[in-house]
NUZA-182977 format. One record per residue: x, y, z of N, C-alpha, C in turn. Coordinates in pm, 1 decimal, always signed. Example, Ala and Ser with C-alpha at 12.3 -4.5 7.8 and 13.67 -1.06 7.14 Angstrom:
<site><n_u>+1319.0</n_u><n_v>-569.0</n_v><n_w>+780.0</n_w><ca_u>+1230.0</ca_u><ca_v>-450.0</ca_v><ca_w>+780.0</ca_w><c_u>+1320.0</c_u><c_v>-330.0</c_v><c_w>+780.0</c_w></site>
<site><n_u>+1285.0</n_u><n_v>-225.0</n_v><n_w>+708.0</n_w><ca_u>+1367.0</ca_u><ca_v>-106.0</ca_v><ca_w>+714.0</ca_w><c_u>+1290.0</c_u><c_v>+3.0</c_v><c_w>+787.0</c_w></site>
***
This chain:
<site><n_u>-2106.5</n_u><n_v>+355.6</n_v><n_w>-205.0</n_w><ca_u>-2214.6</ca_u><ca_v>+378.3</ca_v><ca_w>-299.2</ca_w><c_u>-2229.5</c_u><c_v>+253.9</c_v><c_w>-384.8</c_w></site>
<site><n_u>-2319.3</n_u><n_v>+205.9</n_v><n_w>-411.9</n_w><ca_u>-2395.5</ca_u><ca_v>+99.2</ca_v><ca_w>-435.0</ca_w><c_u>-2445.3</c_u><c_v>+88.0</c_v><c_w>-602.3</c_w></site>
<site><n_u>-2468.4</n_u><n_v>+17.2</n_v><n_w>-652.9</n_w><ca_u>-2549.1</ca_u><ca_v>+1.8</ca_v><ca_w>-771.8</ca_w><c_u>-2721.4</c_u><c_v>+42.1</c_v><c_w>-729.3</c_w></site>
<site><n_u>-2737.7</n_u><n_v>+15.2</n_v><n_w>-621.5</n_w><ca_u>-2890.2</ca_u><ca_v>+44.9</ca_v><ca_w>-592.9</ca_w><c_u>-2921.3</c_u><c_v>+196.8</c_v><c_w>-566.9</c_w></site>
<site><n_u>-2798.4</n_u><n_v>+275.1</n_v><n_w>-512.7</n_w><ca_u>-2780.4</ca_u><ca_v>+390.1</ca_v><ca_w>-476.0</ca_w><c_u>-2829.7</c_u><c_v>+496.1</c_v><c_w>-610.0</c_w></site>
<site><n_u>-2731.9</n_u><n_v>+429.4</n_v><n_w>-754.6</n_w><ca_u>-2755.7</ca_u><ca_v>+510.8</ca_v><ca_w>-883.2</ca_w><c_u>-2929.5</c_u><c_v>+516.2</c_v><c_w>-912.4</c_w></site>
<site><n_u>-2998.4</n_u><n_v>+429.5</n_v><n_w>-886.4</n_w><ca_u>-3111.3</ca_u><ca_v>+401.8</ca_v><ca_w>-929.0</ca_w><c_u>-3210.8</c_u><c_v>+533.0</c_v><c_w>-878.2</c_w></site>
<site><n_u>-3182.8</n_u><n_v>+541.6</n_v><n_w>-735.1</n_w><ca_u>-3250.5</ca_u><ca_v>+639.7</ca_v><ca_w>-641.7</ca_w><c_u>-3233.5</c_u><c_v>+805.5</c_v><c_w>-704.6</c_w></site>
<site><n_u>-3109.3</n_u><n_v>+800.0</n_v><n_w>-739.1</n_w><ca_u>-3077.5</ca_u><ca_v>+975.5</ca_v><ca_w>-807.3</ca_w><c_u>-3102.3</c_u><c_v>+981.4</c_v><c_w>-925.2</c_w></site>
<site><n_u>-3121.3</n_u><n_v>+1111.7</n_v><n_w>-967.5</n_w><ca_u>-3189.4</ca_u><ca_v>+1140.1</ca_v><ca_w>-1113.9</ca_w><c_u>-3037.8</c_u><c_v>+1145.3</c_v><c_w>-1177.4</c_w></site>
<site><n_u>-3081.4</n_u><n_v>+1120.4</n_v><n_w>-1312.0</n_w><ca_u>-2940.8</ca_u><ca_v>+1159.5</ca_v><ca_w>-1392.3</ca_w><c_u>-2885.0</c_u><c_v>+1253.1</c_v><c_w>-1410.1</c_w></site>
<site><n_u>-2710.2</n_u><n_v>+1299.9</n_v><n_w>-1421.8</n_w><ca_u>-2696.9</ca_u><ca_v>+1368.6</ca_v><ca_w>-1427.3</ca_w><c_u>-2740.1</c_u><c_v>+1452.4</c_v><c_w>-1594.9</c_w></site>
<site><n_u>-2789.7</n_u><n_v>+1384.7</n_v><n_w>-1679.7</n_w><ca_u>-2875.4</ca_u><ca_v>+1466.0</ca_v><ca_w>-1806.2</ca_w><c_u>-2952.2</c_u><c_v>+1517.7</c_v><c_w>-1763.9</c_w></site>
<site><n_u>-3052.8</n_u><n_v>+1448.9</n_v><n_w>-1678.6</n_w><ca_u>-3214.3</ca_u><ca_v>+1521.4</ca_v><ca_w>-1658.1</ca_w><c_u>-3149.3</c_u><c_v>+1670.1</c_v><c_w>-1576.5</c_w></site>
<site><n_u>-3051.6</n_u><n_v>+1646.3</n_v><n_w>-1460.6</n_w><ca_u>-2999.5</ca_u><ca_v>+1759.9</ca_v><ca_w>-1389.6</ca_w><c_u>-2958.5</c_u><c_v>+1902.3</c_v><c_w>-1496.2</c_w></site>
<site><n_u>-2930.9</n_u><n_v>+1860.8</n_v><n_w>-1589.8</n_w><ca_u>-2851.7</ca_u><ca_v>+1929.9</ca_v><ca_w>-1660.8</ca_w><c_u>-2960.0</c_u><c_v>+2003.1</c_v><c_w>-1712.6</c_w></site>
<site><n_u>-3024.0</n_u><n_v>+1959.9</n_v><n_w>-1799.4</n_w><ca_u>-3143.0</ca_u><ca_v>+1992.7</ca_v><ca_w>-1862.7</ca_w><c_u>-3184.5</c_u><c_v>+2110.9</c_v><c_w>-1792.4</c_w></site>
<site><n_u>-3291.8</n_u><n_v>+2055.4</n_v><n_w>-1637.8</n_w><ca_u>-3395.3</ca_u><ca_v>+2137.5</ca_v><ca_w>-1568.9</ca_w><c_u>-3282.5</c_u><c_v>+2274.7</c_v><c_w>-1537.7</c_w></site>
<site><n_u>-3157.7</n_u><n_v>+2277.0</n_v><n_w>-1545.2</n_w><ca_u>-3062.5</ca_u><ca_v>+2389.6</ca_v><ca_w>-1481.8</ca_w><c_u>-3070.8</c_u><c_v>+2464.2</c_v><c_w>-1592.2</c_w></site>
<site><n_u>-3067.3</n_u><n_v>+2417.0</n_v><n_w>-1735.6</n_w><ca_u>-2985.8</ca_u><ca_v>+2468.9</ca_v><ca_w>-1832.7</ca_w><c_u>-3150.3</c_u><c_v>+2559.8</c_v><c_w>-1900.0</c_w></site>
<site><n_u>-3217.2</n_u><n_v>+2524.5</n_v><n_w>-1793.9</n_w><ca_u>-3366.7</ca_u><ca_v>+2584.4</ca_v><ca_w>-1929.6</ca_w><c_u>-3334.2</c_u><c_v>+2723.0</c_v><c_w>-1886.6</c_w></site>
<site><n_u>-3434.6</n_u><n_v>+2834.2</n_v><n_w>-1977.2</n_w><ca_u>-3468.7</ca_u><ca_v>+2910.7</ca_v><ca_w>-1910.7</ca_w><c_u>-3589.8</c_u><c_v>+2907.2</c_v><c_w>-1815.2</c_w></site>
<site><n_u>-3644.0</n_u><n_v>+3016.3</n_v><n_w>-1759.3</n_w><ca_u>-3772.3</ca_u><ca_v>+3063.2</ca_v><ca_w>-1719.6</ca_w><c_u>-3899.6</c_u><c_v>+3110.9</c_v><c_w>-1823.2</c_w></site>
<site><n_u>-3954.8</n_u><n_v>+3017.8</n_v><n_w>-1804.2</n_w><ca_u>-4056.8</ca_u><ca_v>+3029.9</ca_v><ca_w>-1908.3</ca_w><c_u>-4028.5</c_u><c_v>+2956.1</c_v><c_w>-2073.4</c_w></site>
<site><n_u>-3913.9</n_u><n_v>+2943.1</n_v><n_w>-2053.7</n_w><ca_u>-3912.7</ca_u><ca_v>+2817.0</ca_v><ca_w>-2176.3</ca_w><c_u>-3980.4</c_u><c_v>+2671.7</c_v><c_w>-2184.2</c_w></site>
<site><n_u>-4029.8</n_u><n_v>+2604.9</n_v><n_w>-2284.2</n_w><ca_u>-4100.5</ca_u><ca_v>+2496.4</ca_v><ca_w>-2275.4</ca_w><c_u>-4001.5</c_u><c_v>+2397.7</c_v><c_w>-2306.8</c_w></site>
<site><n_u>-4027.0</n_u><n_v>+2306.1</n_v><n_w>-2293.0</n_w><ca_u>-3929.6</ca_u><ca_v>+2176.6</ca_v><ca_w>-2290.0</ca_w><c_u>-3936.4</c_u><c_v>+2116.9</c_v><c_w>-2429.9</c_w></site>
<site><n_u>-3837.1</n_u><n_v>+2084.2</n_v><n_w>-2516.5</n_w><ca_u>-3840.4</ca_u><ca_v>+2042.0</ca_v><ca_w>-2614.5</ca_w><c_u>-3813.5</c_u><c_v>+1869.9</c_v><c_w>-2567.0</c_w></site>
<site><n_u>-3830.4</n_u><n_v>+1808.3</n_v><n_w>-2501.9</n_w><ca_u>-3789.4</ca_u><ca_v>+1678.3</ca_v><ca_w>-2479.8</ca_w><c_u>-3929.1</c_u><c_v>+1623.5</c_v><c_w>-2495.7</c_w></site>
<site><n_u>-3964.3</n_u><n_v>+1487.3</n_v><n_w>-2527.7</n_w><ca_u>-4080.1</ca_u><ca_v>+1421.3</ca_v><ca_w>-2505.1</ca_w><c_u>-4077.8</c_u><c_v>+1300.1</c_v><c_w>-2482.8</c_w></site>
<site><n_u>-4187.3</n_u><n_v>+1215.0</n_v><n_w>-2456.6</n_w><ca_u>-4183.5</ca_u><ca_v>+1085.5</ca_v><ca_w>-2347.9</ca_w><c_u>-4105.9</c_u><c_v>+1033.3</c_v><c_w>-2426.7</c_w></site>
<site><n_u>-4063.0</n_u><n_v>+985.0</n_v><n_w>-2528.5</n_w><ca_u>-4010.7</ca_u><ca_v>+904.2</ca_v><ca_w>-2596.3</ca_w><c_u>-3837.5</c_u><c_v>+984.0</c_v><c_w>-2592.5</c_w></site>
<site><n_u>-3846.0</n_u><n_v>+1056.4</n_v><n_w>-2560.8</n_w><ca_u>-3657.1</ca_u><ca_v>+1078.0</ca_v><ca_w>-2455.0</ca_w><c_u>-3674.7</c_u><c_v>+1054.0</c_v><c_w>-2367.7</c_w></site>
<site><n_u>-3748.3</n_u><n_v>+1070.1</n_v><n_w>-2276.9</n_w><ca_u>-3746.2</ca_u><ca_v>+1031.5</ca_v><ca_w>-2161.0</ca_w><c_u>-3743.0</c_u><c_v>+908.5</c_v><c_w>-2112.8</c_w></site>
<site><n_u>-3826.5</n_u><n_v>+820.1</n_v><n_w>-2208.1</n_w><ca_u>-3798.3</ca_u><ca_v>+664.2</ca_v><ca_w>-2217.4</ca_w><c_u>-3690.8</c_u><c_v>+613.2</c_v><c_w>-2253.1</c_w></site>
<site><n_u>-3605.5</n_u><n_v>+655.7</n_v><n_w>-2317.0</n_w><ca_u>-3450.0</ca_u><ca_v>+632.1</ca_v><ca_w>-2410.9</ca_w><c_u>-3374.1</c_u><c_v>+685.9</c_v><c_w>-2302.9</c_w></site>
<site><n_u>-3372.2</n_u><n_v>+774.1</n_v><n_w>-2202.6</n_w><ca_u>-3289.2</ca_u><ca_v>+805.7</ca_v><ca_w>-2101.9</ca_w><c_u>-3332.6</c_u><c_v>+702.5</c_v><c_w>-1986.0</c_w></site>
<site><n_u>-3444.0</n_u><n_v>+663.5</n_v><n_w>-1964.3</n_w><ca_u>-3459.3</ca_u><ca_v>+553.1</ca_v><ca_w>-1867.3</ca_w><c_u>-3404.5</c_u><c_v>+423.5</c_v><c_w>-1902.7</c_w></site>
<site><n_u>-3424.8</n_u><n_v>+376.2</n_v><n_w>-2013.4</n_w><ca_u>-3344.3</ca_u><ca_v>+270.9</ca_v><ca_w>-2081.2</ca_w><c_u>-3179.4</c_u><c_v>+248.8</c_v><c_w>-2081.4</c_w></site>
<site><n_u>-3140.8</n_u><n_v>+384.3</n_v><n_w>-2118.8</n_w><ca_u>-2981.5</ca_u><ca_v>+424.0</ca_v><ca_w>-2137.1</ca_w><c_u>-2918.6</c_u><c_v>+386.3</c_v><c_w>-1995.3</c_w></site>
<site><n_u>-3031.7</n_u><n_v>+436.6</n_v><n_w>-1863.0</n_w><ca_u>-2957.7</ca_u><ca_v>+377.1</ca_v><ca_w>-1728.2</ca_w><c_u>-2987.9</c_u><c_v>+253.8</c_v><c_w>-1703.5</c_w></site>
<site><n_u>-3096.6</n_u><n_v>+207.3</n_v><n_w>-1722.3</n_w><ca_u>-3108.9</ca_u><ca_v>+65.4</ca_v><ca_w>-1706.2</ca_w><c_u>-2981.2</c_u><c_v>-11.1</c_v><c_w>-1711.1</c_w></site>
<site><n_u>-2966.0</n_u><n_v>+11.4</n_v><n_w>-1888.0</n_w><ca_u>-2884.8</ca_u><ca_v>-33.8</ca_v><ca_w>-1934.2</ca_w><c_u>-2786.9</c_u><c_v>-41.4</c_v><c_w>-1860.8</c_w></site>
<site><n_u>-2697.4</n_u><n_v>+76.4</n_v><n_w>-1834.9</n_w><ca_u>-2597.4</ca_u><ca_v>+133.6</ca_v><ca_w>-1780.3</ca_w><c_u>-2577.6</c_u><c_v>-1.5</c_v><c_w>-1653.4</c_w></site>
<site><n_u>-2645.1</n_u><n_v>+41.5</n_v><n_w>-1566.2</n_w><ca_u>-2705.5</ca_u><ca_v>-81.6</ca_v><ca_w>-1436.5</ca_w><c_u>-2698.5</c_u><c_v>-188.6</c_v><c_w>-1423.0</c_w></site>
<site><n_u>-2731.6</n_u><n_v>-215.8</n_v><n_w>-1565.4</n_w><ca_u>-2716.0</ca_u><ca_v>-402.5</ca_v><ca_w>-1511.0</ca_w><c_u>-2558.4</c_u><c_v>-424.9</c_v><c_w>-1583.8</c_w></site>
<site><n_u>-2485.3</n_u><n_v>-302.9</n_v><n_w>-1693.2</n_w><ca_u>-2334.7</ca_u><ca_v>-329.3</ca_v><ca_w>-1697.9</ca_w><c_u>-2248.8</c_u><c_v>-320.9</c_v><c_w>-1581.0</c_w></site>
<site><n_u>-2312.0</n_u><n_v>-256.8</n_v><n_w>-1488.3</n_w><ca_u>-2205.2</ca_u><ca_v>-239.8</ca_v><ca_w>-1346.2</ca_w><c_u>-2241.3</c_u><c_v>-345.5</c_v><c_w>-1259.5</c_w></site>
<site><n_u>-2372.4</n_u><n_v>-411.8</n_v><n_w>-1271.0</n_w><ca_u>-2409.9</ca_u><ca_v>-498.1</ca_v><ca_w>-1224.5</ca_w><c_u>-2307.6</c_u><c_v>-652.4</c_v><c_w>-1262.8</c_w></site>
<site><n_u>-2324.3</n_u><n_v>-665.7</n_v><n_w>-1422.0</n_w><ca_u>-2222.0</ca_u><ca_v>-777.6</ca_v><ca_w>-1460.2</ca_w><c_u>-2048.5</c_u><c_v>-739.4</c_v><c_w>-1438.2</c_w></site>
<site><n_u>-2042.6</n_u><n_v>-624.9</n_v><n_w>-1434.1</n_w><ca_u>-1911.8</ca_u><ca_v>-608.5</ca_v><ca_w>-1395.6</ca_w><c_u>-1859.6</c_u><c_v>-677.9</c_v><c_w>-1274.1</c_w></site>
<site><n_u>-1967.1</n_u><n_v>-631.2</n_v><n_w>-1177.5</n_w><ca_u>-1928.0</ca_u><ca_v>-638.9</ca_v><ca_w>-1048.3</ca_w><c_u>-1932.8</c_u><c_v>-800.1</c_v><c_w>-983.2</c_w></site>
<site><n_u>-2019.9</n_u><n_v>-839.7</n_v><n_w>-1063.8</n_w><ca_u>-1995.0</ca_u><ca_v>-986.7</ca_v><ca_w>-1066.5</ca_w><c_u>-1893.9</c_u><c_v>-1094.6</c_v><c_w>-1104.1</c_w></site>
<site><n_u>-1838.6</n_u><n_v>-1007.5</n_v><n_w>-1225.0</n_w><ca_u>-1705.4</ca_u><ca_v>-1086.7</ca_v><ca_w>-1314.7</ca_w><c_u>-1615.0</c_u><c_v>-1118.8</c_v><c_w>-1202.4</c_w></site>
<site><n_u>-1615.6</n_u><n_v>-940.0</n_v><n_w>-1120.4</n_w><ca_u>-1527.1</ca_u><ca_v>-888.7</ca_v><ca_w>-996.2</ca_w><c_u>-1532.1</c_u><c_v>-1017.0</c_v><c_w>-891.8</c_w></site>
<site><n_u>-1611.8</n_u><n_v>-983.3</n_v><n_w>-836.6</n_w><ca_u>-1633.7</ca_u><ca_v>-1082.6</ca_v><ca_w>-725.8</ca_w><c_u>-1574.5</c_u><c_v>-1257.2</c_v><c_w>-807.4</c_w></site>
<site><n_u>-1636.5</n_u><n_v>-1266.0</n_v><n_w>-909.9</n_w><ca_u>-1581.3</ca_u><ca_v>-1423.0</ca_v><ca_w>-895.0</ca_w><c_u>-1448.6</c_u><c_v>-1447.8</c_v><c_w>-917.2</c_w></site>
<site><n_u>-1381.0</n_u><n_v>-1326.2</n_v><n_w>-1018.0</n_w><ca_u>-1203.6</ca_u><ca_v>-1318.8</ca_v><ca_w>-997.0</ca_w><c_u>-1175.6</c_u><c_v>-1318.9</c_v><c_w>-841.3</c_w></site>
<site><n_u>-1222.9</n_u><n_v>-1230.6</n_v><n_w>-778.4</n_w><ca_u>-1198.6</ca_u><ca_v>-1275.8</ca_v><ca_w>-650.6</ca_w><c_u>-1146.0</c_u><c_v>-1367.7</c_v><c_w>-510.8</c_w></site>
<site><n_u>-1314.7</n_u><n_v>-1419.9</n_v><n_w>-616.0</n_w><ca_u>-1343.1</ca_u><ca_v>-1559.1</ca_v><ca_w>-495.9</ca_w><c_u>-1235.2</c_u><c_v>-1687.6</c_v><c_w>-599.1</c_w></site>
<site><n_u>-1151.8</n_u><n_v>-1658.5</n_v><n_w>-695.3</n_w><ca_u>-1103.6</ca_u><ca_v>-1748.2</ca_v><ca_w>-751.6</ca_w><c_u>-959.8</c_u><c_v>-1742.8</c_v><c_w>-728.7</c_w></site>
<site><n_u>-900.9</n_u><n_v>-1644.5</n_v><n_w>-652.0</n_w><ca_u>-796.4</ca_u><ca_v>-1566.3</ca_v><ca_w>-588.1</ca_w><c_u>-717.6</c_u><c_v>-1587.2</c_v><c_w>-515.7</c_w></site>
<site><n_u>-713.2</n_u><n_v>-1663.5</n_v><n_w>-383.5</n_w><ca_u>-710.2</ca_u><ca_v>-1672.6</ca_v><ca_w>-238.8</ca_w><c_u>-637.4</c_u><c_v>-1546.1</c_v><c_w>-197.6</c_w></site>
<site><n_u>-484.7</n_u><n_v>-1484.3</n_v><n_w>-255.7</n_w><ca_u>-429.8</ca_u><ca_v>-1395.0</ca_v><ca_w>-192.7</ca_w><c_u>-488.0</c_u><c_v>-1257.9</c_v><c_w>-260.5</c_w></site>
<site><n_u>-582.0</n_u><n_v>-1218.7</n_v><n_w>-351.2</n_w><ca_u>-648.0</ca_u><ca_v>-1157.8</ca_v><ca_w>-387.7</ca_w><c_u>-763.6</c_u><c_v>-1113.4</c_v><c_w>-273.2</c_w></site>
<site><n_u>-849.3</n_u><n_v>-1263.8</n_v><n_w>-257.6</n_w><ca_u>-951.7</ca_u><ca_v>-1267.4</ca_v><ca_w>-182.0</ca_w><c_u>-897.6</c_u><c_v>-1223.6</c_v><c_w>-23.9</c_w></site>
<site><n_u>-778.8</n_u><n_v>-1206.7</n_v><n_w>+2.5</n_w><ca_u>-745.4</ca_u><ca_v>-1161.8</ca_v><ca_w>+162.6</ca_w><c_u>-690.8</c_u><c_v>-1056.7</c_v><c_w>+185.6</c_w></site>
<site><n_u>-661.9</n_u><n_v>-1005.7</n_v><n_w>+83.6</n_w><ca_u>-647.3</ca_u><ca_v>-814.9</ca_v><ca_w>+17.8</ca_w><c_u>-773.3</c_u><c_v>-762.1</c_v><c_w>+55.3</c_w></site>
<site><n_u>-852.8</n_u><n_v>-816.0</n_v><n_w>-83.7</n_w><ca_u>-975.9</ca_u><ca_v>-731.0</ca_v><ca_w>-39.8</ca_w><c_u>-1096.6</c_u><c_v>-728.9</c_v><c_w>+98.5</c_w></site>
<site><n_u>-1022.6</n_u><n_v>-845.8</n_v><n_w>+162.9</n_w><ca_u>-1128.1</ca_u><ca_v>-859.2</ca_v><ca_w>+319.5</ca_w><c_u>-1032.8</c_u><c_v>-785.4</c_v><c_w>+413.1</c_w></site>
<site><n_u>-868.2</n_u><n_v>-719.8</n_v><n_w>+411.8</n_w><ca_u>-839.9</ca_u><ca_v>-684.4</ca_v><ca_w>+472.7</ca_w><c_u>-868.5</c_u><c_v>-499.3</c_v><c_w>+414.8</c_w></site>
<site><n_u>-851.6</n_u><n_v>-497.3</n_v><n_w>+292.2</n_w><ca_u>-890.5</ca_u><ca_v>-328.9</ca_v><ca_w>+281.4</ca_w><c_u>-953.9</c_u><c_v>-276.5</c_v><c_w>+330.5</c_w></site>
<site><n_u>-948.6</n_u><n_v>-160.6</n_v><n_w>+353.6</n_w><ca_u>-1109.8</ca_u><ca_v>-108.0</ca_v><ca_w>+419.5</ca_w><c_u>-1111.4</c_u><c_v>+14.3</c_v><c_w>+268.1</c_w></site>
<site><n_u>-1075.9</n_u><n_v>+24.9</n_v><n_w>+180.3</n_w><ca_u>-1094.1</ca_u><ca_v>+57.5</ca_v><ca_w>+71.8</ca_w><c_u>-1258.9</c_u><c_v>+63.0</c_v><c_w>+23.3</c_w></site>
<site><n_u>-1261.7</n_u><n_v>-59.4</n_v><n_w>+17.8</n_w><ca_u>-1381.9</ca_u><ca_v>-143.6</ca_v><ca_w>-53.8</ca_w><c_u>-1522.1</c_u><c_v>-91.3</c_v><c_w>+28.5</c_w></site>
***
């Protein structure tokens, strides 16, 4: 599972939400949560994004590091 993968699924808030209403209840949320929850993953996204980068260049800065992780099948 991927960083591009999170993007594709809804959050698990919004999940929570549509489960947790009732029937026939109206939604107290409005665009401006909904924008602050799109933001909040953004956000989220490009931290796993720089993470995963830090990752990789510890890595590639490694050699017996770097031949761990090409032999794992972990990864």
């Amino acid at each position: 599972m991927g960083v591009n993968d999170l993007e594709e699924k809804p959050s698990a808030s919004k999940e929570g939400i549509a489960v947790s209403k009732k029937v026939g209840e109206e939604s107290d949320e409005t665009e401006e949560d909904d924008e602050q929850e799109d933001m909040d993953e953004q956000t989220l996204i490009r931290r796993a994004e720089e993470i995963q980068r830090k990752l990789d260049n510890i890595v590639l800065e490694n050699d017996d590091l770097a031949r761990f992780v090409e032999r794992c099948e972990c990864f």
